[in-house]
N, C-alpha and C positions, 0 to 999 in steps of 0.2 A: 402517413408521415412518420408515424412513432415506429412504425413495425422496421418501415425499410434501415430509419436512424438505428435501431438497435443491429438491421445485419452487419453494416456498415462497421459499426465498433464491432461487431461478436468476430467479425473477419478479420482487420487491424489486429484483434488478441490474436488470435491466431496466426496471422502472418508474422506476428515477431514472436512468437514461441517458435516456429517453424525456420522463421530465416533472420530474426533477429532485426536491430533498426533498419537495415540497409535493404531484406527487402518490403519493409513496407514504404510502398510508394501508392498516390492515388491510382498510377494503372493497376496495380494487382491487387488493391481492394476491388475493383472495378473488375477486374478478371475471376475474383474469388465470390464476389455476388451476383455478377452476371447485369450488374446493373448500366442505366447509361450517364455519361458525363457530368450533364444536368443534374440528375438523381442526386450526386457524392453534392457538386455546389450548391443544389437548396437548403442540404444543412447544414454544410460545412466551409467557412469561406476558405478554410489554408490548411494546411494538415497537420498543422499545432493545434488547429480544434480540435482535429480527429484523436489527437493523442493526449487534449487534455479531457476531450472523453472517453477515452481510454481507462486511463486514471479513476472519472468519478465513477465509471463501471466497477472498477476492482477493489475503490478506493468503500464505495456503499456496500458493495459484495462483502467483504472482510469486515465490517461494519456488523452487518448482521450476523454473520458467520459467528463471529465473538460474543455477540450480546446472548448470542442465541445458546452457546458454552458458557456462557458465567452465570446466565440466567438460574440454577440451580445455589449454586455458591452464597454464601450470607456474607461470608468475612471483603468490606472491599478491596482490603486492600490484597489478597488472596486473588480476586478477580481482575485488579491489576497487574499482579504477576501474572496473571494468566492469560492477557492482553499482551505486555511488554516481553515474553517469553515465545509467544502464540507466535509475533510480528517476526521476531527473528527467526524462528523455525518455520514460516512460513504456514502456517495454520490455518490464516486467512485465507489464503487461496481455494480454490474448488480444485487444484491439479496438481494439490502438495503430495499425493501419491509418488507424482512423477519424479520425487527429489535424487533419484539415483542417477541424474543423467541432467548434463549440462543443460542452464536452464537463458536459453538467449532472451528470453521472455524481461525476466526478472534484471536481467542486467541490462537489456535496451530503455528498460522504463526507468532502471535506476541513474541512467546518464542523464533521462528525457527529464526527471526529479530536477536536478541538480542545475539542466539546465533552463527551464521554464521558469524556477524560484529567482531568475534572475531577468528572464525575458518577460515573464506573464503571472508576476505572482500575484496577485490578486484573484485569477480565477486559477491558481496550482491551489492558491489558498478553500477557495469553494470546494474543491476538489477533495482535496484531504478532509474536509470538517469535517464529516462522516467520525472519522476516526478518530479524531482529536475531540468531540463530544463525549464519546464515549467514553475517552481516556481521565477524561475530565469528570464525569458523572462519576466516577469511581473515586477521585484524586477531594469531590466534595461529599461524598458520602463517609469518606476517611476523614474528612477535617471534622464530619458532624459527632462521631463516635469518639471522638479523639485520637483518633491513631496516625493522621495525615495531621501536619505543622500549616496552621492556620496561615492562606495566601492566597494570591488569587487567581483559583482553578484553572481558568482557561488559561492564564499565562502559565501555571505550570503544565499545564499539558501539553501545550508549545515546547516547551521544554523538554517532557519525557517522550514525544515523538519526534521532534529535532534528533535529540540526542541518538533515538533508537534507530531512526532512519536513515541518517547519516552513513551510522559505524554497518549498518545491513548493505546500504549500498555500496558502501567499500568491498563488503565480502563480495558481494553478486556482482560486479565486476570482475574481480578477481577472479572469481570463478566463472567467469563465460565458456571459457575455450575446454576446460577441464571438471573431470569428476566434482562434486563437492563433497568437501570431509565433514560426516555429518557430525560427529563426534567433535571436530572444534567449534562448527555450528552452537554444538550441546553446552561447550564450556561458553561461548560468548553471549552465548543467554544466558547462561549463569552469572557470568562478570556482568554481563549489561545491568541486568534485575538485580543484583547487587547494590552496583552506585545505585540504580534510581531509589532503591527504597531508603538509601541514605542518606538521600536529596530530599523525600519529602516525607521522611518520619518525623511526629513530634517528638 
C-alpha cells in the first residue's frame, strides 16, 4: 500500500515539473505508473489529496534537507537565515540544480499553496508543519540565548513562513513561462532575511 502511495505522488511531482498543473490529471498519473483505477482511489479520494500529498512529500523533503545543513551551525539564528534564505533560493528541493530553466513545478504548487490555504487549510496546515517546526526550533532557541524578542514561537514561525512563502510564490509564478533571474532571486533573499531578522530580533 505504502510502496504504490509513494509512486503515485513521486509521478504527480513529476508530471507538473514536466507539464505543470494542467497536465496532472488522474489519467496520466495512471499512465505514468502503469497503475489501475482502483489503485489511484484506494488512497486518494480526489486529486486535492493527491496534491496535498504532493506537498507533505516536498514539504518533509526540505524539512530535512535544512536540518540536515544547519545541523553543523551553533548560532541560531545564523541557522535561520539559512532556512529563510535556503526557502527562497530554492535549496530545499532535491532538483535545485535544475534552477536555469523554467520551473512549472514550483509555480503549479505555488498556485496549488494559495489555493488549498483557502479550500483545505487544515490539512495544507499538516502539510507545511514539517517546516514551520523547524523554523520555530530555531526562532526558540534565539529567544533562549537572547537574540530572538521573547514570543510565541510557533506563532512567529507562521509568520516567518507566511511572509517567506507568500513573496517566493509571487516570484515562481512569475517566472513559469521564462528564465529565472537568479540574481534577483539573490537580492530577495537578501531583502526577505532582512525584514525577517528585524521582526524577531531582540
Amino acid at each position: 500500500m505504502a510502496e504504490r502511495r509513494a509512486r503515485i505522488v513521486r509521478a504527480a511531482y513529476d508530471l507538473l515539473a514536466r507539464d505543470g498543473l494542467e497536465g496532472l490529471t488522474i489519467r496520466s498519473v495512471l499512465a505514468e505508473t502503469g497503475l489501475a483505477r482502483r489503485a489511484f482511489y484506494d488512497r486518494f479520494a480526489t486529486k486535492d489529496d493527491l496534491v496535498l500529498a504532493v506537498f507533505q512529500h516536498t514539504l518533509s523533503d526540505a524539512a530535512a534537507r535544512f536540518a540536515e545543513l544547519i545541523a553543523p551551525v551553533e548560532c541560531p539564528v545564523e541557522r535561520l537565515r539559512l532556512i529563510v534564505v535556503g526557502i527562497v533560493l530554492g535549496h530545499g528541493r532535491r532538483d535545485a540544480d535544475g534552477d536555469d530553466a523554467p520551473n512549472y513545478r514550483a509555480a503549479a504548487l505555488s498556485r496549488e499553496h494559495l489555493r488549498l490555504a483557502e479550500a483545505r487549510p487544515a490539512e495544507l496546515q499538516r502539510a507545511i508543519a514539517p517546516l514551520v517546526e523547524l523554523i520555530a526550533t530555531q526562532l526558540q532557541a534565539g529567544m533562549q540565548s537572547g537574540q530572538v524578542r521573547s514570543a510565541n514561537g510557533e506563532r512567529l514561525a507562521h509568520l516567518v513562513y507566511n511572509l517567506v512563502s507568500t513573496t517566493v510564490h509571487s516570484q515562481l509564478i512569475a517566472e513559469e513561462h521564462q528564465m529565472p533571474d537568479l540574481e534577483d532571486r539573490s537580492r530577495l533573499a537578501g531583502d526577505l532575511w532582512e525584514f525577517c531578522l528585524r521582526a524577531v530580533s531582540a
